[in-house]
C-alpha positions as CSV (number, residue, x, y, z in Angstrom):
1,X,-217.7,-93.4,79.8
2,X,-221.0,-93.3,81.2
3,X,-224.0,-90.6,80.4
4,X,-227.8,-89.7,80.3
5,X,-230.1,-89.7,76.9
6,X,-234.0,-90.5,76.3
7,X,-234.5,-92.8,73.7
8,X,-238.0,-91.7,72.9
9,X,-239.4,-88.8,70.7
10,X,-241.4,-86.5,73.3
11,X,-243.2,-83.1,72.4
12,X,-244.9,-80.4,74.7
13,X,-246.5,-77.0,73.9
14,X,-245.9,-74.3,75.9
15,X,-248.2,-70.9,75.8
16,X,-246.6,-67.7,76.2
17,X,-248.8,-63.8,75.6
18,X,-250.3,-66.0,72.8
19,X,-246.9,-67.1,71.8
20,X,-247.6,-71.2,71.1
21,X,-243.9,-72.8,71.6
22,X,-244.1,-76.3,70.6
23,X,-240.7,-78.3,72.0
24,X,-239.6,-81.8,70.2
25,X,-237.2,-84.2,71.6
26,X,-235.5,-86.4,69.8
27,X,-232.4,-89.6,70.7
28,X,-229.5,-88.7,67.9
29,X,-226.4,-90.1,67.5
30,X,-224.5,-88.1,65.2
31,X,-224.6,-84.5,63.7
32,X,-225.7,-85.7,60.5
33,X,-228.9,-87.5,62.2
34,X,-229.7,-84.4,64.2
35,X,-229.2,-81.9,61.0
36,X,-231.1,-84.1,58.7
37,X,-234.0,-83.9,61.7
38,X,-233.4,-80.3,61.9
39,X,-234.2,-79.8,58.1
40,X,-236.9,-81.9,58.3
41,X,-239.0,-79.7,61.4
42,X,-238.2,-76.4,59.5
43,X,-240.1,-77.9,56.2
44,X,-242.7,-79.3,58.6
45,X,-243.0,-76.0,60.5
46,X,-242.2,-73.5,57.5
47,X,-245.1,-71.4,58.3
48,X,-243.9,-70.9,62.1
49,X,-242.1,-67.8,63.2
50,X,-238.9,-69.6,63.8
51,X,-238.1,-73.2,64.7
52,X,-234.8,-72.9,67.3
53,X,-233.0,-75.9,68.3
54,X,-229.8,-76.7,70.1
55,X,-228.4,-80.7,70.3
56,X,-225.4,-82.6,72.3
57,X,-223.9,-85.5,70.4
58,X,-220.9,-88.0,71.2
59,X,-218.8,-88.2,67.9
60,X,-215.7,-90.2,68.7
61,X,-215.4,-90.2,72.1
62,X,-216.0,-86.2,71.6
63,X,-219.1,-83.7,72.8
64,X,-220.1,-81.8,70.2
65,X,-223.0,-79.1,70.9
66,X,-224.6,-76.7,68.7
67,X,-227.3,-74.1,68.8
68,X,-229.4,-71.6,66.9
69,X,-231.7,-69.0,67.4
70,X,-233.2,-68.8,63.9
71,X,-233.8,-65.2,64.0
72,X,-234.5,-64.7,67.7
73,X,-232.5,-62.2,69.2
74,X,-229.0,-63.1,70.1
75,X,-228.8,-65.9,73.1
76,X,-232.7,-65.7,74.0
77,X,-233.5,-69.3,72.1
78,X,-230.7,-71.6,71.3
79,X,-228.0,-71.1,73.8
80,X,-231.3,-71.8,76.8
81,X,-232.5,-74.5,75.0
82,X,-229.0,-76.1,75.2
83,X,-228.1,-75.2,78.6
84,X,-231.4,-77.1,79.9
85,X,-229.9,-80.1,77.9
86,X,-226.2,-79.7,79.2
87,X,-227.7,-79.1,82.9
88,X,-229.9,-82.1,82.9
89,X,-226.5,-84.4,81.8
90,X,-228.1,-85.1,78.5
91,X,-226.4,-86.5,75.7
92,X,-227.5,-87.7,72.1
93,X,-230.4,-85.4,72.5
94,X,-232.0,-83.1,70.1
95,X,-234.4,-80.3,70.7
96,X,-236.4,-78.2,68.5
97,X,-238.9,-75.6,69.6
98,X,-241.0,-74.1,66.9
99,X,-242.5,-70.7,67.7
100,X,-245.4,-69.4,66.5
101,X,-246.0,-65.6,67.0
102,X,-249.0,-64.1,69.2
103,X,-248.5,-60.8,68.2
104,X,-247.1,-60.2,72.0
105,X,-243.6,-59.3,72.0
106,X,-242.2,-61.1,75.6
107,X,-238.6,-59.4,75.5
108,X,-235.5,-61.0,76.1
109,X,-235.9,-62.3,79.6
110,X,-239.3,-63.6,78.5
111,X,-238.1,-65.5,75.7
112,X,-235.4,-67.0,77.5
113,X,-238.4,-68.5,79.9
114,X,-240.4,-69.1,77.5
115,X,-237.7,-71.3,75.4
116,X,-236.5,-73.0,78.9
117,X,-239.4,-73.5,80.2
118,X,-240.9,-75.7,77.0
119,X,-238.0,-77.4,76.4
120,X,-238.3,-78.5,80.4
121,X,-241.1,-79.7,79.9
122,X,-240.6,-81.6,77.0
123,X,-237.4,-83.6,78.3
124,X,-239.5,-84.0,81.3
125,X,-242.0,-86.5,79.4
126,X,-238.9,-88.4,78.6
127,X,-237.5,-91.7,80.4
128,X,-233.6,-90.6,81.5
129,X,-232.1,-94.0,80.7
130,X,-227.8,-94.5,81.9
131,X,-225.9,-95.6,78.9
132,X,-222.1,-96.9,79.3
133,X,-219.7,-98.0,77.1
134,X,-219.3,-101.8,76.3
135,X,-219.6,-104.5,73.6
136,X,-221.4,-107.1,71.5
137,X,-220.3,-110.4,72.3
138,X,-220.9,-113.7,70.0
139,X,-220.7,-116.6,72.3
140,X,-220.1,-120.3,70.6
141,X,-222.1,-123.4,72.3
142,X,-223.0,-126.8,71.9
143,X,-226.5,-127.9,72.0
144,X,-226.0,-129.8,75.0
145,X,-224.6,-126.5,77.2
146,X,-226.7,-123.9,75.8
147,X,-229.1,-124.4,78.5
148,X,-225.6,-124.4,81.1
149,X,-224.9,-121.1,79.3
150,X,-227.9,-119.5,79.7
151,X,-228.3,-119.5,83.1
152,X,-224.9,-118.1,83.8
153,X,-225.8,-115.0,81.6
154,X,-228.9,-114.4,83.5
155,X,-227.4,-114.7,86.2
156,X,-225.5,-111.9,85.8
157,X,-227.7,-110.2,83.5
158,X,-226.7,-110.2,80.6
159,X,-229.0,-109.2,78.2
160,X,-229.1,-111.8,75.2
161,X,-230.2,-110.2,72.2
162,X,-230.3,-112.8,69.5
163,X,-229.7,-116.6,69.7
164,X,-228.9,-118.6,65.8
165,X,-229.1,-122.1,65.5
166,X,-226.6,-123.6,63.5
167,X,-224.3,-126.5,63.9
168,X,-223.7,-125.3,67.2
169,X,-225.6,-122.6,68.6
170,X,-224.4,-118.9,68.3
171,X,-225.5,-116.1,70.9
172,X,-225.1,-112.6,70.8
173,X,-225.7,-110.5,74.2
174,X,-224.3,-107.1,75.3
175,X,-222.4,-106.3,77.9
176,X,-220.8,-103.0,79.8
177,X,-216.7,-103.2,79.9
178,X,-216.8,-104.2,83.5
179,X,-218.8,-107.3,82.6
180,X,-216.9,-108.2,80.2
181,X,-213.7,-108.0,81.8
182,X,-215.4,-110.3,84.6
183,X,-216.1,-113.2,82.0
184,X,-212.9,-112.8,81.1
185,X,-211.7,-113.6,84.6
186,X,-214.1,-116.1,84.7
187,X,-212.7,-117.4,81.9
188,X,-212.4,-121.1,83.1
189,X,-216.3,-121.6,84.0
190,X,-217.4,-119.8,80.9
191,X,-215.7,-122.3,78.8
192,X,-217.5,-125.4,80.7
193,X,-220.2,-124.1,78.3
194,X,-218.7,-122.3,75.5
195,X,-216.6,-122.8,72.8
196,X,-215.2,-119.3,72.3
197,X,-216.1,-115.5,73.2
198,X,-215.5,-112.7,70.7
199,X,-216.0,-109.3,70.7
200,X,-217.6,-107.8,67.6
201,X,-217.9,-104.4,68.3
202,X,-218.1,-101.9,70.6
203,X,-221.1,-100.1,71.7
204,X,-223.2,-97.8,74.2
205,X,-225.8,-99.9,76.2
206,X,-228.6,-99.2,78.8
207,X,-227.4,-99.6,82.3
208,X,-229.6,-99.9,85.6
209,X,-228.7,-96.6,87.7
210,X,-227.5,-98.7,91.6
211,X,-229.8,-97.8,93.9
């Protein structure tokens, strides 16, 4: 499974008939995560108006959205916050937009813009990234090979994330299914410089989008 998220927290403020809207993005990975976050705005923001959200997490290989108005009339806060979010392809995404009141009522319509709009913008400061499934990988090498071994992984980009030093040296990289499944075919050259290959556990990683 492949989808869209933004790793980084971005924020933008949106002025509306001297409504201020001030929209919060966050990368979540579970309910609990975005809840928690949740709680945590409304204390920050307990003198606003209302702090509305909406969110789209994967929870075992499910999607699992959820929104609220928080007091604003039925369907003018949460449910356009979350279709920005759906409509964009994002996933593990959290938004909260915290309204203060101008005084100004803006009617349904205009609080559907105005909720929209802000959260737009927000997402819009954000770097889309691809994510796909795939795994950790520990790699066993001799001294001697490591070198052998390293090249071949840059070679086809996989990213390395930690190398240990032991009796024999032990890497860790990530890698998407398909990559995987192509060092297992190339089973035969990877052991030239490995001693084994084992899957740890699998995981979402950043992918380059083909051009």
């Amino acid at each position: 499974m492949r989808f869209k998220t933004i790793l980084e927290e971005t924020s933008s403020v949106l002025v509306e008939k001297k409504s201020k809207f001030i929209a919060q993005v966050w990368h979540v990975e579970s309910r609990e995560k975005a809840e928690n976050k949740i709680q945590q705005i409304k204390k920050q923001y307990a003198d606003a108006r209302h702090n509305c959200y909406a969110y789209c997490v994967l929870e075992d290989e499910q999607l699992i959205t959820k929104s609220s108005d928080n007091g604003e009339p039925s369907g003018t806060a949460g449910v356009p916050i979350l279709n920005v979010i759906v409509n964009q392809g994002l996933v593990n995404v959290l938004v909260v937009v915290t309204r203060y009141f101008g005084g100004i009522l803006l009617g349904t319509g205009g609080l559907v813009r105005a909720y929209s709009n802000a959260t737009s913008q927000a997402i819009s400061k954000g770097n889309v990234i691809q994510m796909q499934k795939g795994w950790l990988l520990k790699i066993e090498t001799e001294y001697p090979d490591w070198g052998s071994l390293k090249h071949y992984l840059q070679k086809r980009q996989i990213r390395i994330l930690q190398v240990l030093y032991h009796q024999t040296i032990e890497v860790l990289v990530e890698a998407t299914q398909e990559e995987v499944e192509k060092l297992e075919e190339e089973h035969s050259e990877v052991t030239k410089y490995s001693k084994n290959v084992v899957r740890v556990s699998e995981k979402y990683i950043e992918v380059q989008e083909q051009k």
